[in-house]
C-alpha positions as CSV (number, residue, x, y, z in Angstrom):
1,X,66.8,57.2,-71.0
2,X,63.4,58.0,-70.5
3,X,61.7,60.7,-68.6
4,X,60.5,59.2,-65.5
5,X,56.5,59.5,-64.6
6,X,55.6,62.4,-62.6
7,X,53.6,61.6,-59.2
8,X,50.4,62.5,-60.8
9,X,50.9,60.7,-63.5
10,X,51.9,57.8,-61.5
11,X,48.5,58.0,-60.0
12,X,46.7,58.4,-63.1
13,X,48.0,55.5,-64.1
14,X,47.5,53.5,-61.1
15,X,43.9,54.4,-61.3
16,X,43.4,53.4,-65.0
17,X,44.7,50.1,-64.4
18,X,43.5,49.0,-61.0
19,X,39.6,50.2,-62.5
20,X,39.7,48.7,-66.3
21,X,38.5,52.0,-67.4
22,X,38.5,54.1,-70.6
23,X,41.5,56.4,-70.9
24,X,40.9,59.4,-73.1
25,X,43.6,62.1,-74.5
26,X,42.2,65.2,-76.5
27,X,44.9,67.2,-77.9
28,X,44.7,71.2,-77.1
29,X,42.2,72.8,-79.4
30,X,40.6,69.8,-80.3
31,X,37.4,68.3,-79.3
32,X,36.4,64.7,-78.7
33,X,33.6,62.7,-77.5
34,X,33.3,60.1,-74.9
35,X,30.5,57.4,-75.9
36,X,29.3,54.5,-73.9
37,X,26.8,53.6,-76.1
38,X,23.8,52.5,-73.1
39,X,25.4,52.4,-70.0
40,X,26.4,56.2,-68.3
41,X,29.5,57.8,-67.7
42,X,31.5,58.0,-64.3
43,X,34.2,60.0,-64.1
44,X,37.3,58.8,-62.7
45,X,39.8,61.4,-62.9
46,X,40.7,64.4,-65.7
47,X,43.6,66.6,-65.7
48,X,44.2,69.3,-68.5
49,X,48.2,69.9,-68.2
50,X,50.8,67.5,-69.3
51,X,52.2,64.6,-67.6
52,X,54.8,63.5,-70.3
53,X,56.5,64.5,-72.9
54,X,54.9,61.4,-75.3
55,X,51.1,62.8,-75.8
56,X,50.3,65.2,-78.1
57,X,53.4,66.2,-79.6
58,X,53.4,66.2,-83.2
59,X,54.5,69.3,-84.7
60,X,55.6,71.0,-80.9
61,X,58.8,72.2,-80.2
62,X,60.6,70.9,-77.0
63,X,60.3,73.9,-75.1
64,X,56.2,73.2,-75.4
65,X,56.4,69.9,-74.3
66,X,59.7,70.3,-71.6
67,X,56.8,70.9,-68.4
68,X,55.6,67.8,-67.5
69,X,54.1,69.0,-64.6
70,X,51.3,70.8,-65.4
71,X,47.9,70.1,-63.4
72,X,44.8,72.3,-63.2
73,X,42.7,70.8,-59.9
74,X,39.7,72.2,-61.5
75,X,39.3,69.8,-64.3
76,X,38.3,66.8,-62.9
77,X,34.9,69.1,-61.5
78,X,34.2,70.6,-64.6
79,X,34.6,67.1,-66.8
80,X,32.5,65.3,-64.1
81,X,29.9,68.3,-64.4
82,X,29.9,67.7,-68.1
83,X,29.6,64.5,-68.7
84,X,28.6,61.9,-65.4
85,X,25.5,60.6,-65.7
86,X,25.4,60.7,-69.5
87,X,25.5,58.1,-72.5
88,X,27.7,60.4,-73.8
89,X,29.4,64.1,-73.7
90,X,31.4,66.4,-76.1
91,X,34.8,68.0,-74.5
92,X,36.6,70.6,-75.8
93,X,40.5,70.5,-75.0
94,X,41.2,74.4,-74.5
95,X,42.0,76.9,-72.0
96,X,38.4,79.1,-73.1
97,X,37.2,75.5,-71.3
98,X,39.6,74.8,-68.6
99,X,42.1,78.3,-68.1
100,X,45.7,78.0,-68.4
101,X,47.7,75.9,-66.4
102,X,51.2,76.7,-67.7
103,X,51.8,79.4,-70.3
104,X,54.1,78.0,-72.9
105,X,53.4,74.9,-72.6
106,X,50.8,72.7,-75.5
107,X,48.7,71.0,-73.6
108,X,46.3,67.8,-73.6
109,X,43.1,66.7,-71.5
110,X,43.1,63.9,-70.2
111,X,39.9,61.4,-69.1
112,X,39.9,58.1,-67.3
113,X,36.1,57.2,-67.2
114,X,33.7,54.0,-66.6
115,X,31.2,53.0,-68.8
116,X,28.5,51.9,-65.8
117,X,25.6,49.4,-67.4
118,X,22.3,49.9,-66.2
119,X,20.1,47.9,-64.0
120,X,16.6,46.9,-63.9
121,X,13.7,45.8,-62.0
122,X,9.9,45.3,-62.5
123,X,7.5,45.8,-59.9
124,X,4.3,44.3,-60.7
125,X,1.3,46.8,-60.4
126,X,0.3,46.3,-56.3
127,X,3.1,45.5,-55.3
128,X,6.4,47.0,-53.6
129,X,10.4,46.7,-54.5
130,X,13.7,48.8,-53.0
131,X,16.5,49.9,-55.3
132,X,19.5,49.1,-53.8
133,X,23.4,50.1,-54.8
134,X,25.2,49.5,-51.5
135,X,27.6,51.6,-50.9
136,X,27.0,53.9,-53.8
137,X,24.6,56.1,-55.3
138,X,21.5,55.6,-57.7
139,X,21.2,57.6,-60.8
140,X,17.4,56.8,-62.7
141,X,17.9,56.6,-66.3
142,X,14.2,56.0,-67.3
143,X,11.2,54.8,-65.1
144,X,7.9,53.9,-66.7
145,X,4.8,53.3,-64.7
146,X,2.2,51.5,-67.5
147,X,2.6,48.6,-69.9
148,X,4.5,48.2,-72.8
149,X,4.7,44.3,-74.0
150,X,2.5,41.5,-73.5
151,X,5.0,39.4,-71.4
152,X,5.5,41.4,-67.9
153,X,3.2,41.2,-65.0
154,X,1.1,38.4,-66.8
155,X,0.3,35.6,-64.1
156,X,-3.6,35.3,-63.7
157,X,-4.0,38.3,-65.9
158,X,-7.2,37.8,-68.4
159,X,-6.2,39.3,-71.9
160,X,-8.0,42.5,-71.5
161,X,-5.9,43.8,-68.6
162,X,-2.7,43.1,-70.9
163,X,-3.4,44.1,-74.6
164,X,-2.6,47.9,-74.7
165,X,0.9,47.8,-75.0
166,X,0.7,51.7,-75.2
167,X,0.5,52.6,-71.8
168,X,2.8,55.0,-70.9
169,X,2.9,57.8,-67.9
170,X,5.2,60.5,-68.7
171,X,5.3,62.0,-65.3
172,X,6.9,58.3,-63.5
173,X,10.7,59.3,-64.1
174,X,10.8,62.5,-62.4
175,X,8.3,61.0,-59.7
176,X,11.1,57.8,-59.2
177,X,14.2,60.3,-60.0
178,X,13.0,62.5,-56.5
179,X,12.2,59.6,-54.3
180,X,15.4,57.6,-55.3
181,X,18.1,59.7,-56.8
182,X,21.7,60.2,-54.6
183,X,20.5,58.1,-52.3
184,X,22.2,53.9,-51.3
185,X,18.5,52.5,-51.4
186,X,15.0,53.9,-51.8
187,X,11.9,52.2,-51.5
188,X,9.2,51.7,-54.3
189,X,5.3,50.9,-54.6
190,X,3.9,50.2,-57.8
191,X,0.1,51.9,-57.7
192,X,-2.3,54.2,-59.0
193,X,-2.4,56.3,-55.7
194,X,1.4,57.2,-56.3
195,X,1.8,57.3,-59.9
196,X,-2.0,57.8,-60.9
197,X,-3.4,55.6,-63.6
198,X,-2.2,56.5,-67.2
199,X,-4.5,53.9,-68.8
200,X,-7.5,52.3,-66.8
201,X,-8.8,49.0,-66.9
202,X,-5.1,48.2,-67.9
203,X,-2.6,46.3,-65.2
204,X,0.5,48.2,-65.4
205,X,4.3,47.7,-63.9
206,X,6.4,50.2,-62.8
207,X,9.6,49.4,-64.8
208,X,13.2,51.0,-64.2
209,X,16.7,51.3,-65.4
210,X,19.1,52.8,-63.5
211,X,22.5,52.7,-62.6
212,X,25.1,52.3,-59.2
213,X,27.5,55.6,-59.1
């Protein structure tokens, strides 16, 4: 017969199914990655412990893999800390990392996560936009106030006001990143007089990617 599932891991479970997310499972004293490629990491839940007595158990005898209740409440901070907001994060499964648990017992981390694509809007140079994410949070990934194609902000443009594609203004992410960051909405102008004018005589757009946490 097999062991029956722990409450906790009933619940991991639960979540990993009812979200579609990633399920991760680092072996103790190993180290893994999670990767998602452009889009940003959301942490769903991370325990390190053991649940079952199926995961990581090559070369353990039963006594290290008997406890199958072992959580450490802590982990799903420290994970979170490491690795939410990120394309991607390195985790090392050990108790340097995470403390111990339960003595005795070989242990695993283990990550359910999202991959969350980012969004995007244009705001055409003199005029006005608001980010908006409902009921959660924006996170800025990049936020560019300037031009960088020929193709953006165009309409009634002569050819002059559109040919540097160069214009950058490295100061427009942490300017968006204060006004909008942890908040459901913020509100956005595209203009000199809040971003300043990175290249003049050039009609820029305030561009940004972010993401809905």
């Amino acid at each position: 017969m097999s062991p029956r599932l722990t409450l906790g891991a009933l619940i991991l479970l639960a979540c990993c199914m009812s979200t579609g997310a990633v399920t991760t499972d680092i072996c103790e004293g190993q180290q893994a990655t999670l990767n998602c490629g452009s889009s940003v990491i959301d942490v769903v839940s991370a325990n390190y412990g053991r649940t079952n007595r199926v995961t990581c158990i090559s070369g353990r005898p039963r006594h290290q893999i008997r406890n199958t209740n072992c959580f450490n409440p802590t982990t799903f901070t420290l994970v979170a800390g490491m690795c939410n907001e990120h394309t991607s994060c390195s985790l090392d499964a050990s108790n340097s990392v995470f403390s111990d648990p339960c003595s005795g017992t070989h242990k695993y981390l283990h990550v359910i996560y999202n991959c969350i694509p980012p969004k995007t809007t244009v705001i055409c140079e003199g005029q006005q936009d608001t980010l908006n994410c409902g009921s959660s949070h924006i996170n800025v990934i990049s936020a560019n106030y300037g031009r960088t194609d020929r193709v953006t902000c165009v309409t009634g443009r002569p050819p002059s006001q559109i040919s540097n594609t160069n214009c950058l203004n490295p100061t427009t992410l942490l300017s968006v990143a204060g006004r909008c960051n942890g908040y459901t909405s913020c509100y956005l102008y595209a203009s000199n007089s809040v971003f300043s004018d990175p290249c003049f005589g050039t009609y820029k757009y305030l561009y940004v990617t972010y993401t809905c946490i």
